[in-house]
Structures are given as C-alpha cells and as structure tokens.
C-alpha positions as semicolon CSV with decimal commas, in nm:
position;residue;x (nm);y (nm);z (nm)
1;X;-5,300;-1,790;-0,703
2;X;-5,221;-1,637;-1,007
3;X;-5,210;-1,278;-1,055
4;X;-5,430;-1,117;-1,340
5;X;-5,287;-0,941;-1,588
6;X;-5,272;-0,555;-1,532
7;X;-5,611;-0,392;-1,671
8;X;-5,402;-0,134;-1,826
9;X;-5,231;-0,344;-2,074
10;X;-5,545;-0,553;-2,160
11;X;-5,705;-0,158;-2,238
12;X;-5,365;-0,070;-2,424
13;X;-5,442;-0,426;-2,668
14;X;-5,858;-0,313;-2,659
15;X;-5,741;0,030;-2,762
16;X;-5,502;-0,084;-3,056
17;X;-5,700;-0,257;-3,154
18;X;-5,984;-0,053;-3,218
19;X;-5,742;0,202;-3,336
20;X;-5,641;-0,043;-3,637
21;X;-6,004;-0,072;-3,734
22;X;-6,060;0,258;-3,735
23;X;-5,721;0,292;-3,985
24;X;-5,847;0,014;-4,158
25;X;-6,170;0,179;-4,249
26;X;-6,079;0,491;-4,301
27;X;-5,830;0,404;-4,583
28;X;-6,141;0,204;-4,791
29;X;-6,130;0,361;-5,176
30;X;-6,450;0,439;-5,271
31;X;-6,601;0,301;-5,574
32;X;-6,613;0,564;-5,889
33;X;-6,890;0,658;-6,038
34;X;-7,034;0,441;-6,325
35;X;-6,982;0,719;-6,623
36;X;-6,606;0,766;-6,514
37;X;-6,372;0,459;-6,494
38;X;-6,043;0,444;-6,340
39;X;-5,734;0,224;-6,334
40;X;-5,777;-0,035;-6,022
41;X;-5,462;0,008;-5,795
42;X;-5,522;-0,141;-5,466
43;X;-5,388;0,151;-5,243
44;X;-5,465;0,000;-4,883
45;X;-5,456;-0,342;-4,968
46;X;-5,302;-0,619;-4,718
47;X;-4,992;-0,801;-4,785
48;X;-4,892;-1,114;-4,683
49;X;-4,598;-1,141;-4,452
50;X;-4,475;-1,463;-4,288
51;X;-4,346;-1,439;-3,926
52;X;-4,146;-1,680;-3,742
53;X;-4,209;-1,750;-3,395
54;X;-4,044;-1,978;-3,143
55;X;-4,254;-2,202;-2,973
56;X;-4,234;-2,038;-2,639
57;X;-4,325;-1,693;-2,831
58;X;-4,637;-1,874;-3,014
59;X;-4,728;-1,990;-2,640
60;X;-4,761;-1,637;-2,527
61;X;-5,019;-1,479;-2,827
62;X;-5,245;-1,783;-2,776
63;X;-5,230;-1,769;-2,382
64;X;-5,282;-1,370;-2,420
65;X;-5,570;-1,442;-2,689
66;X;-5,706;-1,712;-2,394
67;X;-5,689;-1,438;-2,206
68;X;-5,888;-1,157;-2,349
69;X;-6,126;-1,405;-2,445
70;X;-6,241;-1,428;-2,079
71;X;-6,253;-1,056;-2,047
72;X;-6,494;-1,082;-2,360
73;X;-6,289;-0,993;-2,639
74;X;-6,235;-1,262;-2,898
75;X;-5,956;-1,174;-3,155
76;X;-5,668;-1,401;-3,339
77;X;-5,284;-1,420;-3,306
78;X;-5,270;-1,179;-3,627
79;X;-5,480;-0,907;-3,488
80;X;-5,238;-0,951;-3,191
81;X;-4,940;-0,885;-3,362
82;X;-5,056;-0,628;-3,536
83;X;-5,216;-0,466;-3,223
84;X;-4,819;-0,504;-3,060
85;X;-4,701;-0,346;-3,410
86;X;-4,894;-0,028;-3,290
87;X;-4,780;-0,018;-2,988
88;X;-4,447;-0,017;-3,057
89;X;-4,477;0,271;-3,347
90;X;-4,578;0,443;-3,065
91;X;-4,296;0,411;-2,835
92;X;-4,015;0,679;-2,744
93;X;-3,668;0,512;-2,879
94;X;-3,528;0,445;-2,551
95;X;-3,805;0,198;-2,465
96;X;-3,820;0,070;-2,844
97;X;-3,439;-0,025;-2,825
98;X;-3,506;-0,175;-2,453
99;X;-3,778;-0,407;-2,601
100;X;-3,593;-0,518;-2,900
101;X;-3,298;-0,553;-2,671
102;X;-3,558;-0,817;-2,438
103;X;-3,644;-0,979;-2,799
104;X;-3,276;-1,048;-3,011
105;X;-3,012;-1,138;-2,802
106;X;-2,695;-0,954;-2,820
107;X;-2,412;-1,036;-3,032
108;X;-2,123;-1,215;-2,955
109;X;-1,809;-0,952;-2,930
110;X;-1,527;-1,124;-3,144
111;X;-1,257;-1,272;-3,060
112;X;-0,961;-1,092;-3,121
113;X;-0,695;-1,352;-3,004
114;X;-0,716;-1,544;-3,293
C-alpha cells in the first residue's frame, strides 16, 4: 500500500499556487488612455529561464503533477517550479540552507598532501 502524500503539502502547492496568480494579476499595467501615449516598457513581463533537471528530478514534478491531478488540480511542471520557488522565498534560513544542502552535494575538502 502506498501512503498518500500528506494533505498539508498538496494545500501548501494549492496555496502557492493561487498566491502566484494572484501576484500575477495584480502586477497587469493598465492600458493608458487614448489622448495620452506612453513609452511601452514591459514592467511584469516573463522571462525565459532554462532549468536543468536530472532525470530522477524530472521524475518527481511529473509524478507530483500525476498526483494533484487526481486530487483535481491540473497544472504543468513550470507552474510547479515556480509554486516550489515560493515556497522557498518563504523559508527561515536554517531550513533554506538544509534544503539546498538535500539538493547540491557538498564539496570535496582538498587535498592537502599533495
């Protein structure tokens, strides 16, 4: 039998996500009106910005995006990462170093017998 995931974290992922929407929306730049015209600068525009994944990482969004699919929420691995990016803004640094500790392995200590 396989345990479910805790309900907490699948609210945590619901909650981010709805969070970034709300972001999303509330940085939309109104259109001028038609009498005054202004330069167009793109304030909250998206950028594009390649990740690399290992295979085993790329395993995990789509079985976690499997996942809240059953519990009725359809999203995609992007939406995903950036729901984890807000999660993590909003973690104390002692848990922020202890998950990026889990993610990049420590470095080698050199070797000072050479």
């Amino acid at each position: 039998m396989s345990s479910p995931a805790k309900p907490s974290s699948i609210d945590a992922i619901v909650a981010a996500a709805h969070e970034l929407k709300i972001r999303r929306l509330a940085g939309v730049v109104r259109e001028a009106p038609a009498g005054k015209r202004r330069n167009k600068r793109k304030t909250s525009g998206t950028v594009s910005c390649k990740v690399q994944l290992t295979r085993e990482e790329c395993r995990k969004l789509a079985k976690l995006k499997k996942h809240l699919a059953k519990s009725g929420v359809s999203t995609g691995k992007q939406a995903l990462v950036r729901a984890g990016l807000l999660l993590l803004v909003e973690l104390d640094r002692t848990d922020l170093k202890s998950a990026i500790r889990d993610v990049i392995a420590p470095e080698r200590p050199m070797d000072k017998s050479a």
